[in-house]
Every structure is written in C-alpha cells, then in structure tokens.
MIFIKE-237460 format. One record per residue (C-alpha): residue in one letter; x, y, z. Coordinates in Angstrom, 3 decimals. Layout:
% MIFIKE-237460
A | X | Y | Z
...
This chain:
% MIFIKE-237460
X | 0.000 | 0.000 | 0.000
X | 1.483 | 3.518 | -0.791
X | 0.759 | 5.955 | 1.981
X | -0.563 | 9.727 | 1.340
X | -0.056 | 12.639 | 3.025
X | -2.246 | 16.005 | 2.901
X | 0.234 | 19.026 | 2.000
X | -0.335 | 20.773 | 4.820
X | 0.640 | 18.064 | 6.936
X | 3.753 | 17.255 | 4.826
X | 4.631 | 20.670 | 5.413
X | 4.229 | 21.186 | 9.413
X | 6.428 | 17.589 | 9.369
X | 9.164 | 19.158 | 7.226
X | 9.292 | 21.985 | 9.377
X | 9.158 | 20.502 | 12.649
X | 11.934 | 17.634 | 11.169
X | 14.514 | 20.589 | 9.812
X | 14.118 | 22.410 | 13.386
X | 14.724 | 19.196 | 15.151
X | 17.146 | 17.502 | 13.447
X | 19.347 | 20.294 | 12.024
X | 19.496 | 18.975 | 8.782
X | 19.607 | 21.739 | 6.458
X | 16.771 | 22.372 | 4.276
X | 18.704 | 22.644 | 0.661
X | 20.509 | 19.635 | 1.666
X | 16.730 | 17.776 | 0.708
X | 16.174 | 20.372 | -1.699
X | 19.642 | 19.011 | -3.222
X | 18.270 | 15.419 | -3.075
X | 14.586 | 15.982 | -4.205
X | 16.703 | 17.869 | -7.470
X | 18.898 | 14.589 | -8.277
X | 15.841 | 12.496 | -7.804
X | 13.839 | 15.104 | -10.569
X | 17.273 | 14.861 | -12.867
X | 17.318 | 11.137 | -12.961
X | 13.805 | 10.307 | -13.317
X | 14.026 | 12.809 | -16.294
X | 17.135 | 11.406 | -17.945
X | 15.642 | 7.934 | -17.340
X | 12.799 | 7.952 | -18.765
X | 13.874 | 10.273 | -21.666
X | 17.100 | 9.099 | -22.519
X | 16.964 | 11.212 | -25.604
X | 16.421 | 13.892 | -24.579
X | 19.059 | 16.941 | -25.584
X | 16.991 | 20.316 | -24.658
X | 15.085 | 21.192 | -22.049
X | 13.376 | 24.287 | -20.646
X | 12.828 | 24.787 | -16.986
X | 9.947 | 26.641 | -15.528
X | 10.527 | 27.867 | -12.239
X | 8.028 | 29.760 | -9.290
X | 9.126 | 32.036 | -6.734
X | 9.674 | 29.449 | -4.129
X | 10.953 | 25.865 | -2.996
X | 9.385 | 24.508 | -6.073
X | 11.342 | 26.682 | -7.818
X | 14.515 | 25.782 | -5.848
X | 14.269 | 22.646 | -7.042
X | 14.232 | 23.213 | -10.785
X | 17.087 | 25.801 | -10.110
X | 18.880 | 22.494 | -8.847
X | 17.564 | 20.340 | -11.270
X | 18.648 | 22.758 | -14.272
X | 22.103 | 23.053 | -13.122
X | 22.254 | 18.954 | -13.034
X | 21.066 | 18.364 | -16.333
X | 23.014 | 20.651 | -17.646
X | 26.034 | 18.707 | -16.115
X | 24.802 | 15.894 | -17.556
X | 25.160 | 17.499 | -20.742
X | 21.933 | 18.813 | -21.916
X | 21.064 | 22.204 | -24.090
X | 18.982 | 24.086 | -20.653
X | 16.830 | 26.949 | -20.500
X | 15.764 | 28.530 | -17.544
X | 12.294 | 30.265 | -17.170
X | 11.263 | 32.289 | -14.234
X | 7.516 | 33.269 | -13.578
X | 8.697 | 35.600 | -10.314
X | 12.459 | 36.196 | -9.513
X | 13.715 | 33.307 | -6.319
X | 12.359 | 34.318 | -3.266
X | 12.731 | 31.487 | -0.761
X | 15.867 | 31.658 | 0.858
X | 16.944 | 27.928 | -0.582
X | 15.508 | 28.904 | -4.435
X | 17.856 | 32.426 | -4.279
X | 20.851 | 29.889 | -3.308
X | 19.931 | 27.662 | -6.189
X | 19.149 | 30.122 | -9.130
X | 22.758 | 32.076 | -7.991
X | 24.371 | 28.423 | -8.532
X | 22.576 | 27.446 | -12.019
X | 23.330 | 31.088 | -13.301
X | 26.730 | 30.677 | -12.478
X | 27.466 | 27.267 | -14.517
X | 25.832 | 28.463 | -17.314
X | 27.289 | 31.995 | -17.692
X | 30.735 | 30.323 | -16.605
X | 30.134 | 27.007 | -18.652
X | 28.577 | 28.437 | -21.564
X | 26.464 | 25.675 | -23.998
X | 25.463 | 27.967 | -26.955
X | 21.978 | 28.734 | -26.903
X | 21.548 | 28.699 | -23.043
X | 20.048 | 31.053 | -21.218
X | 19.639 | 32.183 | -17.490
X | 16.576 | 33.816 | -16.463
X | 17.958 | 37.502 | -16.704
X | 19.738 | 36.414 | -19.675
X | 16.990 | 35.426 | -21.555
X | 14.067 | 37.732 | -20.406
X | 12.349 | 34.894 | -18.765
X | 12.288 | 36.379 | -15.315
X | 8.667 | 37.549 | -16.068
X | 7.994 | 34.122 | -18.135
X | 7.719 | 35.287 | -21.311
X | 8.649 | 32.805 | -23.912
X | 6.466 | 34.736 | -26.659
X | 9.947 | 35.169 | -28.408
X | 10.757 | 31.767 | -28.252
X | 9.427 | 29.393 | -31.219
X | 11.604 | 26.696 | -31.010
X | 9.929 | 23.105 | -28.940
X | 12.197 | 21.622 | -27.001
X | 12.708 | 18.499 | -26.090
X | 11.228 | 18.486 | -22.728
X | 9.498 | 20.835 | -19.842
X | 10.359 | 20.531 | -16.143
X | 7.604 | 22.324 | -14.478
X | 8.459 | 23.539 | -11.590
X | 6.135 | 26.419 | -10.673
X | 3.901 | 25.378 | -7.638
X | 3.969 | 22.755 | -5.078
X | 1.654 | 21.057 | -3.358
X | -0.036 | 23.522 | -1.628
X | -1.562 | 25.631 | -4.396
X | -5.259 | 26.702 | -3.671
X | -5.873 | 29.187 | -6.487
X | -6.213 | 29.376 | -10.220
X | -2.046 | 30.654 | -11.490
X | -2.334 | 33.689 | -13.399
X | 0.255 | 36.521 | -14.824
X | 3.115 | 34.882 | -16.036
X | 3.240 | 31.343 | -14.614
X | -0.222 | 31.176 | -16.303
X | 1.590 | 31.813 | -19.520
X | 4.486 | 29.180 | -18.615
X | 2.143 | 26.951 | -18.246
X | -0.063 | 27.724 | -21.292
X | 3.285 | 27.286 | -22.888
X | 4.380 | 24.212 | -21.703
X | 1.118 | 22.319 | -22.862
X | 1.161 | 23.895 | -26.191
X | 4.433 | 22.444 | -26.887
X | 3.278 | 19.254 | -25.518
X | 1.134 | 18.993 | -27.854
X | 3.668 | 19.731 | -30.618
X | 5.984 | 16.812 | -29.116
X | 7.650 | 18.035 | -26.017
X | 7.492 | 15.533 | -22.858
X | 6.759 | 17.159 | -19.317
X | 8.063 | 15.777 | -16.711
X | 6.236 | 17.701 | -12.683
X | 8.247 | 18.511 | -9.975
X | 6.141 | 16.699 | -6.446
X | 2.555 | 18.036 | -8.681
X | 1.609 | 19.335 | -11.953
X | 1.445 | 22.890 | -11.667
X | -2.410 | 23.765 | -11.453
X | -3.240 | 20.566 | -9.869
X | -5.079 | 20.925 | -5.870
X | -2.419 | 18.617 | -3.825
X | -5.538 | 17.756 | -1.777
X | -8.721 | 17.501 | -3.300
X | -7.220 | 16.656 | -6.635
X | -9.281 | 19.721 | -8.699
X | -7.687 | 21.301 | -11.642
X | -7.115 | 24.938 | -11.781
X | -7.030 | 26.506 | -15.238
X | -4.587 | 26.527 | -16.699
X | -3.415 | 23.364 | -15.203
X | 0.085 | 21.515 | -16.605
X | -0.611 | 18.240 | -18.608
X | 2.394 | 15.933 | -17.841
X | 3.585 | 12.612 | -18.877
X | 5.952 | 12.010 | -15.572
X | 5.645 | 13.511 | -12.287
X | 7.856 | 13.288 | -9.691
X | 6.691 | 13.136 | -6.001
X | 8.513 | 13.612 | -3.270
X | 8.922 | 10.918 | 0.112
X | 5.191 | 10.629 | -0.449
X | 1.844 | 10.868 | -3.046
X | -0.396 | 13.528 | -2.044
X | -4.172 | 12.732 | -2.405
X | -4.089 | 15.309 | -5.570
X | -1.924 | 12.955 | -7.362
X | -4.446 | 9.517 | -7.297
X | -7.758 | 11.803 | -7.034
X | -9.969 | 13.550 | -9.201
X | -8.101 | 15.392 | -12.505
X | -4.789 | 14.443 | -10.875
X | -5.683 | 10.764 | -12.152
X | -5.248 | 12.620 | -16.148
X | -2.581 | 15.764 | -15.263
X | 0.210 | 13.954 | -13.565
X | 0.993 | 10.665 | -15.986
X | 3.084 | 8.548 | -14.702
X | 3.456 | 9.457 | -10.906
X | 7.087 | 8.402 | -9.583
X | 7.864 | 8.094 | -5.274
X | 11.074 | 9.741 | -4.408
X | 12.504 | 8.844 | -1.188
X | 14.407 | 12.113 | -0.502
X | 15.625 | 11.165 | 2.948
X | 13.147 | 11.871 | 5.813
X | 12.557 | 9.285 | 8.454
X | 9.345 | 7.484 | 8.722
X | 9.133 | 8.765 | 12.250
X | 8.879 | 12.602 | 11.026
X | 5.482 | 12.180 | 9.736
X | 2.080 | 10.486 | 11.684
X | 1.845 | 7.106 | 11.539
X | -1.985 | 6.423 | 10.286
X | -1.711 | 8.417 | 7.197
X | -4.750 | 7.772 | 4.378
X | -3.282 | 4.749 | 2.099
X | -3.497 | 3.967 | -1.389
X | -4.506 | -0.123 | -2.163
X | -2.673 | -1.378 | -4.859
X | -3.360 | -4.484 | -6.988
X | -0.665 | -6.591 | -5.169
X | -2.435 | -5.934 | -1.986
X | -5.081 | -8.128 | -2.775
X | -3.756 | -11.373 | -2.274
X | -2.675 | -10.899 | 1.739
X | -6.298 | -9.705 | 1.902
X | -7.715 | -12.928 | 1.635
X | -7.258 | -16.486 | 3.305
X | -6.814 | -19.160 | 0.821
X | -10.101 | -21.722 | 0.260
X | -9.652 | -24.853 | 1.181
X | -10.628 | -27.869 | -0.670
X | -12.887 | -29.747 | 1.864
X | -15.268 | -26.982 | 2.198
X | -18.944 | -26.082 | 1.178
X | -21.872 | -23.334 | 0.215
X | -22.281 | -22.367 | 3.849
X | -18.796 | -21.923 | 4.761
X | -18.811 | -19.252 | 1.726
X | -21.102 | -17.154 | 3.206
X | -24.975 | -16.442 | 2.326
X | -26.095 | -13.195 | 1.348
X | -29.146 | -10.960 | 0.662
X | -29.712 | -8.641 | -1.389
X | -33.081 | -6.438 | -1.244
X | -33.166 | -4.547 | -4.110
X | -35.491 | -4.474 | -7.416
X | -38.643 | -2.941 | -8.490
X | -40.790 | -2.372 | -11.452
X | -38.580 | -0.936 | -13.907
X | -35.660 | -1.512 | -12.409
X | -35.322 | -5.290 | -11.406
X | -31.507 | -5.267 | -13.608
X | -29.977 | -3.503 | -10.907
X | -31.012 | -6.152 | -8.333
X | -29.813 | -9.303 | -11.097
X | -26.398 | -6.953 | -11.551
X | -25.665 | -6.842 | -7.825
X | -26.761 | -10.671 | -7.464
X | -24.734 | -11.968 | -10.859
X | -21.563 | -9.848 | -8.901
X | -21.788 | -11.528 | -5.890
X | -21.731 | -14.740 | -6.873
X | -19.264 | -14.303 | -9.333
X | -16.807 | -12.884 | -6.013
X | -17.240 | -15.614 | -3.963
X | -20.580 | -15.834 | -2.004
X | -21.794 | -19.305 | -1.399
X | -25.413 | -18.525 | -1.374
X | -27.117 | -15.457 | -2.536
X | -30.811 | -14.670 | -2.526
X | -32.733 | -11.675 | -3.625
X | -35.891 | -9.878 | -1.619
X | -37.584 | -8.310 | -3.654
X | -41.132 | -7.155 | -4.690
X | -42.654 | -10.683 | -5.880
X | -43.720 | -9.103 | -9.482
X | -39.918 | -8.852 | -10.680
X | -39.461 | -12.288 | -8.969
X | -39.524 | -14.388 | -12.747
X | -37.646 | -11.673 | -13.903
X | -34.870 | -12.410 | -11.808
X | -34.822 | -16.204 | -11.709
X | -34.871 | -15.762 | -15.226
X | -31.870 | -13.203 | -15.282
X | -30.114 | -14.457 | -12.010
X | -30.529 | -18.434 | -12.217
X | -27.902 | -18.993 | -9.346
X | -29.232 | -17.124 | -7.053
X | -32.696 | -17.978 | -4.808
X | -35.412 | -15.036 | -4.552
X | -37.310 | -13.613 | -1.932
X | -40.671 | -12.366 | -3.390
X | -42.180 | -9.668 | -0.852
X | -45.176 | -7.733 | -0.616
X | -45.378 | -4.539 | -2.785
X | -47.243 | -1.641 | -3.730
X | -47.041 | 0.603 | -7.136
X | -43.981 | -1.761 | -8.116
X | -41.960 | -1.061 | -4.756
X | -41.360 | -2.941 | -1.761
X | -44.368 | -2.410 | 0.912
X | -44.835 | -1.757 | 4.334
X | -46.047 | -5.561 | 4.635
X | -42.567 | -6.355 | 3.561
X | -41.035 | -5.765 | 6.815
X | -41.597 | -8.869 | 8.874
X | -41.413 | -11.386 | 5.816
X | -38.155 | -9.159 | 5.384
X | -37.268 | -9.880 | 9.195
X | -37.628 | -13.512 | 8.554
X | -35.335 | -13.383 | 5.167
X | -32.386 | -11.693 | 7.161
X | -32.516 | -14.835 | 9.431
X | -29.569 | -17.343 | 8.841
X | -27.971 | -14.534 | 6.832
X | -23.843 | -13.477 | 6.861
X | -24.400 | -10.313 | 5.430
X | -26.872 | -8.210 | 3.395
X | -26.723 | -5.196 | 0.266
X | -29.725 | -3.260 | 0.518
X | -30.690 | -0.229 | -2.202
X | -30.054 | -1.313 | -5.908
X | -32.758 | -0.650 | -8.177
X | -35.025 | -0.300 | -4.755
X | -36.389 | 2.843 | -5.944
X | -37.661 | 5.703 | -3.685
X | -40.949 | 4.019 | -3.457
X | -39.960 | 1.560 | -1.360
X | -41.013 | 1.668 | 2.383
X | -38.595 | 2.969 | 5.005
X | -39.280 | 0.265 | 7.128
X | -37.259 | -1.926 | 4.967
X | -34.521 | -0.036 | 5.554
X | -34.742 | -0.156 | 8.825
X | -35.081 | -3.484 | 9.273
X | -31.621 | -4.196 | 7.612
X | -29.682 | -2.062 | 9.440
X | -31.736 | -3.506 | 12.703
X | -30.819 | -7.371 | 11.616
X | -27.367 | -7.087 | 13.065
X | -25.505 | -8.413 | 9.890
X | -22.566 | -7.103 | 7.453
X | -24.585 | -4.712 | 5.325
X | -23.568 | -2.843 | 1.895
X | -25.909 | 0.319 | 1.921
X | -26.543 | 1.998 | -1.866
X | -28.691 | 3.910 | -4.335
X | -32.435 | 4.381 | -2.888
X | -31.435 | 2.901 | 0.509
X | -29.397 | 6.499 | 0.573
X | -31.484 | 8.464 | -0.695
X | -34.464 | 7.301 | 2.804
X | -31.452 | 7.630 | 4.940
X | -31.171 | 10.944 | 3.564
X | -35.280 | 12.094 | 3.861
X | -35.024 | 9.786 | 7.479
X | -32.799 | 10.840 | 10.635
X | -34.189 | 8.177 | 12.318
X | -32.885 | 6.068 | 9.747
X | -29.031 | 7.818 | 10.346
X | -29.423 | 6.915 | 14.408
X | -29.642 | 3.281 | 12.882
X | -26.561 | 3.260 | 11.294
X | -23.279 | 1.497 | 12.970
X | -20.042 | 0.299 | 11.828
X | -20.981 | -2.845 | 10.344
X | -22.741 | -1.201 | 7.212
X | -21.197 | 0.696 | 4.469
X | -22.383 | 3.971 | 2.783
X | -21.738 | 4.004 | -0.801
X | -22.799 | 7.215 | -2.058
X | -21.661 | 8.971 | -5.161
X | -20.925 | 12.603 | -4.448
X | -25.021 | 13.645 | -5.324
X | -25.841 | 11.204 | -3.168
X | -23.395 | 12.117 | -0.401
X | -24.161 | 15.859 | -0.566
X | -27.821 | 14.590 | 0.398
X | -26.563 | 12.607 | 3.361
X | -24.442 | 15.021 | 4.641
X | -26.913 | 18.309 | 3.861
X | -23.832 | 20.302 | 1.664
X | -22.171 | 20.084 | -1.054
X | -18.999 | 17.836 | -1.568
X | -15.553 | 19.480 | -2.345
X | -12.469 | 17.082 | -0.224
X | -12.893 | 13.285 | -1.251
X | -11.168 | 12.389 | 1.707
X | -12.392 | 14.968 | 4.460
X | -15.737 | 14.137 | 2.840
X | -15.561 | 10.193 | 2.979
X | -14.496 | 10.834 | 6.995
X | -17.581 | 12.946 | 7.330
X | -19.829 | 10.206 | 5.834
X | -18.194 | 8.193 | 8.182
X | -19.292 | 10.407 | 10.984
X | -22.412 | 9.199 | 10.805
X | -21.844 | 6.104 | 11.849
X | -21.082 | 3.795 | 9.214
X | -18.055 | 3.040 | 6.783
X | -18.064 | 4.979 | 3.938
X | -16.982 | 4.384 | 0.254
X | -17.517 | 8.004 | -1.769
X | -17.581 | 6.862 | -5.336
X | -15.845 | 8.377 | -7.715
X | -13.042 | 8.006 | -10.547
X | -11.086 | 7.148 | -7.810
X | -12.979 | 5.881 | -4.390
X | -12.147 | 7.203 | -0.970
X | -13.053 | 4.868 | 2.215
X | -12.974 | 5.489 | 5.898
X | -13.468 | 3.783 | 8.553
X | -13.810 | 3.838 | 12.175
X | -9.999 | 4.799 | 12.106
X | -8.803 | 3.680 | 8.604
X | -8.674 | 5.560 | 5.095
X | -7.756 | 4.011 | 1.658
X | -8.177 | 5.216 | -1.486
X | -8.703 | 3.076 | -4.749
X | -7.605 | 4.212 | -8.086
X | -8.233 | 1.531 | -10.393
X | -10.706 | 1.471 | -13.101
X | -11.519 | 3.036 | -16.096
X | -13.779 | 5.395 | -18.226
X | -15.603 | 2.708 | -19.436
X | -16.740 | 2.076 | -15.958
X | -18.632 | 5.979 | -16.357
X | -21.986 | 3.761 | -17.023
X | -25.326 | 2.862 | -15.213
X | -24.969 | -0.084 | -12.957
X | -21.223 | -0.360 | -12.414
X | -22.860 | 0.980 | -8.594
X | -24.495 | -2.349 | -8.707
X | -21.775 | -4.221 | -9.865
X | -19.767 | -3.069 | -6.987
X | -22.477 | -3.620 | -4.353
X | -22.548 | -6.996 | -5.227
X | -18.603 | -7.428 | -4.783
X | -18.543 | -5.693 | -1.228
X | -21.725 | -8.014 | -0.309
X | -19.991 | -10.947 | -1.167
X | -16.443 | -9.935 | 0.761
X | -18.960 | -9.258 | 3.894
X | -20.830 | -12.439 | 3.878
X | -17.679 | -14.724 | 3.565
X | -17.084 | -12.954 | 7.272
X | -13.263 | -12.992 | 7.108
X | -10.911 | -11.507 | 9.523
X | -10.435 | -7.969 | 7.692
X | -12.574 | -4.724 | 8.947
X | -15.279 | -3.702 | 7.255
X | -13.372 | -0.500 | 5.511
X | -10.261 | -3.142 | 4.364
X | -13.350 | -4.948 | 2.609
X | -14.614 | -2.022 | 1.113
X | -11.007 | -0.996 | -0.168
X | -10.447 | -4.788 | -1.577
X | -13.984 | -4.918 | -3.287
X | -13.281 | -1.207 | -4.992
X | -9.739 | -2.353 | -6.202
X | -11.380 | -5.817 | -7.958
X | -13.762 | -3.622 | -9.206
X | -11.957 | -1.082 | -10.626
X | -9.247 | -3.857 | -11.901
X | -12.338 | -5.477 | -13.471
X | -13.161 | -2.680 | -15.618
X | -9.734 | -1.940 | -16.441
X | -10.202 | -5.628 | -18.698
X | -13.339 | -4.977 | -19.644
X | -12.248 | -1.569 | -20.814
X | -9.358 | -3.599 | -22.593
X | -11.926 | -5.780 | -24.886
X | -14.330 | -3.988 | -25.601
X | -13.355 | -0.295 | -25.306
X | -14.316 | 3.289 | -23.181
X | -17.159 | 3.424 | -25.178
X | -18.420 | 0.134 | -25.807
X | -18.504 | -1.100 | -22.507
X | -21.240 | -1.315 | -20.115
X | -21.563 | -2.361 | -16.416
X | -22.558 | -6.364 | -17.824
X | -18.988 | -6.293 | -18.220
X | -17.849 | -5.866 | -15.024
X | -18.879 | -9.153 | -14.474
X | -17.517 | -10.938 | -17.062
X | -13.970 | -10.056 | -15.711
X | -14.249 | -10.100 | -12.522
X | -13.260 | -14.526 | -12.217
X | -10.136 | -13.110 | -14.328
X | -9.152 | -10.490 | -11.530
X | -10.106 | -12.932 | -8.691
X | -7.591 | -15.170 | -10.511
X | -4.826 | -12.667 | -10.962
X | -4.927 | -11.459 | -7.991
X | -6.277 | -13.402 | -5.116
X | -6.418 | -16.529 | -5.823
C-alpha cells in the first residue's frame, strides 16, 4: 500500500523535522533535485533540450537544482522564471545554475535575466524543445495561477502537444495537492515526480489525467517525522494478503450467504447486476428480496441465485414487507440493501436491515431514505457501508462535496463506513482511510454501482478476519481492476456495467487466488 499525506501536513512535518534535526533544508532540496534529474534522464534518454519553468519558491529551488544537473549531464537548458527566487533555498539555487551556465557556456543557453524569462515570457521563443520541467507550484496551491506562470504553463502544454514531454516537480502545476481539482490553466504531464510521499491530488480527481506517470522519491526523511496512520493507497498486489486461501474440503455455507433487497418495477436489472456480482466474487449462497412481481424476472436473469418475493405496492417494496423481510435476514452473513429499490420503497425496509445485526452494503435508494429519514441515520453502525456517489453524499451530509477524503471521513461520521464513489474511491473507517484508483472510463456507465455492491456483499458475507473498511477498499480495487479488462476488450465506449462481471473470475484469478 502507498501511503498519502495532505500538504499541509507534509509541510508542518518538514518543518518541525529541519528544526529538530538540524538537517539543512537545501541539503533535501539538493536530493529531491537529483531524484527530478534522474527520473528525467531515465525515462527520456533522448532527450538533448530542455526548458525549466521555475516559481518564486521551494518549487522553484528545485528546478534551479535540477537545471544546473542536467546541464552537467550534458543537456542544451533553458531557464524560465515566472517571479524572480524568493525562498531563501531557491535564491541559493538560481545564484548556482546562473553561475554554470554563464561560466560554462552551452550555446543557446540562457539564465533567467539572460533570456528575459524572469517575467515568463517565452512569446519570443518558437523553437519546442525536447522536454518541460515544471516547476512552478507545489503542493499547496489553492488558487487558479495567473500573470506569467499562467503563460508558462499555457506554454508548456502547447508544446506538448507539438511533441515536447513534461516531466512535474512533487505536482503538476495547477493541480489541488488535496482535493485533486484542476485549476485553469493546469500543466498536462507525462511524468511527475513526487517527493517521500503521493499527495491525495496525485491519485484523485483530474490528478488521475494531469500527472501521468506518478514516480515516489525517497528524498531522505525518516518514517518517524510524519504520523503514523496516514490515508493509504490499495494497490493491486495488496489483494492477495487480503484474503485467506479456500480450502478444498469446504462447502456453500462456509462461503457465506447473502441478501440482497433490491429491485422494483422498472428496475429489477440492478437487483440481477448486484446478485450476478456476488456470486461471481465468492458468495456461497445469494438470494434476492424483492417485490414478488420482478421475482420471474430475476430467476430468469439471475438463475444462481434464490429469490425472496415480498409484498409490494405501485412496483416497490411495501410496508407488509417488513416482517417477511425480518424472517429473510434470518440465517444470513451479510446483506446489500438499495439497488434498483427505488424511492418508493417503504422505510421500514430499511430499517429493518440495518436492525438485523448483519454485514450490510448500503446503496442507491437505501441512501437516498437515509437521507429524507434521521431516524434512519441513528440506525446506522459500523458494520454497514455507505456508498454514495458525491449527489448522493451531498444529500446525506446536507452540503455540497468538495475534499474526497475529508468528505468520505464525514460520511463516516455518521456512523457507518463509507466508500464516496468516484473516478477514484475514498473509504474510511472507524480509524482507517484508503483510497482506490483503479478502473476506467468505461466504468462511467449505469450499474457499475451495482456491480460493486454486489462485490462488497460478497467480501462481507464470507465474514473474514479484515474490517469492514479493508473490505470495502479490496472490493473497490477488484472492481476497478475489473473494468480496467473490460475496458481492454471492448473499449471506453463500448462497454457497459454487464462487463464488469464478465472479468471479474479473471481479476479474482490474478490477484487473489
């Protein structure tokens, strides 16, 4: 798992480490600038020019540092400044990469006073180079750039787009470190750099497109500078730890048996989604309780699975669903409740899921009651799982939703785990946070919601030693690994959330089992 760390927490660390420890600032600054130079000449071995676009402060420092080496190891460099150094370690720096070049001298380099650059203005400039290194803002940016790093940066995508590679210094310039939310103009790169640790900008929102390939540095802090229960990141070789091997004398029941109430007229292929996901991730026994006029459609689209049929009025689960509901939960591991339930459906459903004591995946329409229903919220406890999209979450938690992760630990709050859907998913527990990032476009359909429901069910009800939020995580990183083959047969566009399921044996296979 790769660990994250909010900016403003990497910062007070850094801080409080350089005051304790009396390690000199521009001695990491040094090492954060050899790991930028090698990544670059790594991964773009030929590579012979490159501009460097540099901000006012230890960004900046770094290209400074990162200029000077690259130009040592032999390359035609350009410096470009949007505001002359003002950081104590970035004046240090731009002095030292001014010096080689004025002293050393490749034709056609330039410093930043040489060349005019100290406002950023490469409008005299035509030629491309080779490469960017953009290293304008950190982390911590929480505005839109404008003046002339704006135009650096409108610069460096253009020629991007006419060849150039870009390769970030910690984040693409533009990018939120936190939330992940592009600025405009935001840099588009193909390699970014991060340093010691990924911030949740880099695996979240338009940080998923603007950073490429995203690269750890280790630039020499301890692990004991910086809190030890830091939001993680759940990779695809994660999975297999996550889960005990099956033995070969086992049965059904030892798998785990769950239900699913979900369906309604209209909307009964949510419910056979969710159900055909389960049991394709492992449940033993699953059975669906739903209203009884979608039961043939269901046994018809769902043949492994057993149904429930319940009482139901215009299409929608009734009131006189609750204690033949009651009696379904009995015998149970764990339970999904909300897919295709529809807003119809009684309350008292609801409630008497997240009464039954069991495991319990909580989507879609279930939400939407909890929602309309505080008495509904004082039911909720750690066993069950929200699993809102952002609409959805803004409901539950009566604003609007801007911080995946300080919004997936409010949903939390009220009682519950929490998975806040999304391009990338953020889930909290009682005292855990991941964050998947698997997945693909092709995923952007109706149902994939369902899919997923039906995978977290199914890692509840096999009632394994992991927490409820290490579940969630594991289910959202088969998921997302799922569409990332579906995506790979039939395309971003020609997929749908059917698909899901298809893959999903293949992933199990790959990666768990």
């Amino acid at each position: 798992m790769r660990r994250l760390i909010d900016p403003e927490v990497m910062r007070s660390c850094e801080a409080e480490y350089f005051r304790a420890s009396g390690v000199a600032s521009i001695d990491v600054m040094e090492v954060a600038a050899r790991a930028l130079a090698e990544v670059t000449l790594e991964r773009f071995p030929g590579v012979r020019s490159a501009f460097v676009a540099c901000g006012p402060g230890g960004n900046g420092g770094d290209g400074y540092a990162c200029a000077r080496m690259l130009r040592e190891a032999g390359m035609d460099v350009r410096v470009f400044a949007a505001a002359p150094a003002r950081s104590a370690d970035a004046v240090v720096n731009a002095a030292r990469v001014n010096e080689l070049i004025c002293d050393g001298g490749a034709e056609g380099s330039r410093t930043p006073a040489e060349s005019g650059a100290a406002r950023g203005d490469t409008a005299a400039i035509d030629e491309v180079p080779d490469l960017w290194v953009d290293c304008l803002y950190g982390t911590g940016l929480s505005r839109a750039p404008s003046g002339a790093a704006a135009e650096l940066i409108l610069r460096m995508n253009r020629d991007r787009a006419a060849g150039a590679r870009v390769v970030a210094a910690d984040i693409p310039s533009g990018l939120d470190g936190r939330t992940g939310a592009r600025f405009a103009p935001c840099v588009e790169a193909d390699c970014t750099v991060a340093f010691q640790f990924a911030k949740p900008g880099h695996v979240l929102g338009d940080g998923l497109d603007a950073c490429g390939e995203l690269i750890i540095a280790d630039v020499g802090f301890p692990d004991s500078a910086f809190p030890a229960d830091l939001p993680v990141q759940i990779e695809p070789g994660d999975l297999r730890g996550m889960f005990a091997p099956r033995r070969r004398n086992i049965h059904k029941g030892k798998c785990g048996h769950l239900l699913i109430v979900a369906g309604s007229f209209g909307m009964a292929g949510a419910a056979a989604l969710c159900a055909k996901a389960a049991l394709r991730s492992g449940a033993g026994l699953v059975s669906i309780a739903c209203p009884a006029s979608v039961v043939p459609i269901l046994q018809t689209l769902a043949p492994c699975a057993m149904c429930v049929p319940l009482p139901e009025r215009d299409g929608a689960i009734a009131p006189e669903a609750v204690e033949p509901l009651r009696a379904a939960l009995a015998g149970k591991s764990a339970a999904v409740i909300g897919p295709g339930l529809s807003r119809r459906a009684c309350a008292g459903a609801v409630a008497t899921v997240l009464e039954g004591g069991l495991p319990a995946v909580v989507d879609a329409d279930a939400l939407n009651l909890i929602a309309e229903d505080p008495a509904l919220q004082s039911k909720l406890r750690p066993r069950h799982v929200l699993t809102p999209h952002p609409g959805e979450a803004a409901r539950l938690l009566g604003r609007a939703c801007s911080d995946p992760i300080a919004d997936a630990r409010a949903l939390a709050g009220l009682g519950a785990a929490a998975v806040l859907k999304g391009a990338s998913r953020v889930i909290a527990g009682e005292e855990e946070v991941f964050v998947s990032a698997s997945g693909a476009p092709g995923m952007a359909r109706g149902g994939s919601g369902d899919v997923y429901s039906g995978v977290l069910g199914a890692l509840l009800a096999e009632q394994s030693s992991r927490t409820v939020a290490q579940s969630a995580a594991a289910a959202c990183e088969l998921h997302g690994l799922a569409g990332e083959l579906a995506q790979a047969k039939y395309g971003p566009r020609g997929m749908n959330s059917a698909d899901l399921i298809e893959f999903l044996p293949e992933v199990f296979r790959r990666y768990v089992d």
